[in-house]
C-alpha positions in Angstrom: 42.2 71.7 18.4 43.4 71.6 22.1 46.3 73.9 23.3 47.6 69.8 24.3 47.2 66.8 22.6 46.3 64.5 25.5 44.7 61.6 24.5 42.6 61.0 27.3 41.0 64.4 26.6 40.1 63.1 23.2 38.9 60.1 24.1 36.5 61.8 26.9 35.5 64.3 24.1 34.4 61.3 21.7 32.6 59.8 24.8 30.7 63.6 25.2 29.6 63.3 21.4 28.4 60.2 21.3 26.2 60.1 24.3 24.6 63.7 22.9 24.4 61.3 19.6 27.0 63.6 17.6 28.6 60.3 15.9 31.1 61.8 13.2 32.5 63.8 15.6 32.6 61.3 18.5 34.4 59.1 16.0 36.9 61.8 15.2 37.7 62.5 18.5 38.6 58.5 19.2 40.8 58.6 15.5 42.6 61.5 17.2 43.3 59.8 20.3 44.3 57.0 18.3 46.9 59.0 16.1 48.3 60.1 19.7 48.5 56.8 21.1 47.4 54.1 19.0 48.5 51.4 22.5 45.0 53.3 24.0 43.0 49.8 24.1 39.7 51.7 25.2 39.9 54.3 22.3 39.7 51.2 19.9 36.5 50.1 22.2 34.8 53.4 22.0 35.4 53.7 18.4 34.4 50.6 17.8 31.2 51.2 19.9 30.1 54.2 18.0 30.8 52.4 14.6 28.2 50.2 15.5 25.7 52.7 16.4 26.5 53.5 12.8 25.6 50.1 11.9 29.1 49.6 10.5 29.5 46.4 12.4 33.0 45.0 10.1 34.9 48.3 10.7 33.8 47.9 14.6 34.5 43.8 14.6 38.0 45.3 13.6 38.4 47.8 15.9 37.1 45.4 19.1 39.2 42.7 17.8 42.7 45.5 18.0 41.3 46.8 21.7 41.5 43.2 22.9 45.6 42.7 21.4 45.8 45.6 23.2 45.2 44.1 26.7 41.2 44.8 27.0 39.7 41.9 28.4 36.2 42.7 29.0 32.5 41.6 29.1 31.4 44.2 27.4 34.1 43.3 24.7 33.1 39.9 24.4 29.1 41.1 24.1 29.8 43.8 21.7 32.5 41.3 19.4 29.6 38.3 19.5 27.0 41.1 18.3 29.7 41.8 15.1 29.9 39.2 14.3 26.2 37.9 13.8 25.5 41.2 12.3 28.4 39.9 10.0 27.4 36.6 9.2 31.0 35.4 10.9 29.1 32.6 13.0 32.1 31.0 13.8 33.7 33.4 15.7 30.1 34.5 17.4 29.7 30.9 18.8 33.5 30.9 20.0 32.0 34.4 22.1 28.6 32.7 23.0 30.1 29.8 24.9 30.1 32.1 28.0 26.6 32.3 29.0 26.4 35.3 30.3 27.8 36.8 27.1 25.0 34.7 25.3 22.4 36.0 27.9 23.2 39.5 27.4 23.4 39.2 23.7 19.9 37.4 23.4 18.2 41.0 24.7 19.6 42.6 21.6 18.6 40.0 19.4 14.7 39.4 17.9 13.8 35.9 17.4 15.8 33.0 18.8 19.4 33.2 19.0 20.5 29.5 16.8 24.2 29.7 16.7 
């Protein structure tokens, strides 16, 4: 695709698609950055990101869950793994992310009803 495979490129590429809502290719784009460096901890979070937008919310547990072994430590991380794993039914490892309540604030404005885990 590009004369160089850098993977900050791609990764800036998927970020481009996906805020002009262009999803497939937004999630190609982090794959290839990926396959260039799979130790790119924020590729896995952007993927992951726009896997959700996708409402595929297992695939983007798994992908959060990799970006964090890589090193990402993160609010944003630890809002976007608790929303997984509702939408998952993995309450266990939600409540282990809700303890922090500002994660359990932030998560409560993307949730309708009461939040009971």
């Amino acid at each position: 695709m590009l004369q160089f495979d850098i993977p900050e490129v791609y990764n800036n590429l998927g970020n481009i698609y996906r805020r002009n809502g262009m999803l497939g290719n937004a999630v190609e784009m982090y794959r290839k950055t990926i396959q260039l460096d799979n130790t790119f901890a924020l590729a896995y979070f952007n993927l992951a990101c726009a896997l959700m937008e996708m409402e595929r919310y297992g695939d983007a547990a798994m992908f959060l869950e990799k970006s964090e072994k890589l090193g990402l430590k993160t609010f944003d991380l630890d809002v976007q793994l608790a929303l997984c794993y509702i939408a998952t039914g993995n309450n266990s490892k939600a409540a282990e992310r809700l303890r922090d309540e500002k994660v359990r604030k932030e998560v409560e404005k993307y949730i309708e009803g009461e939040l009971r885990i």
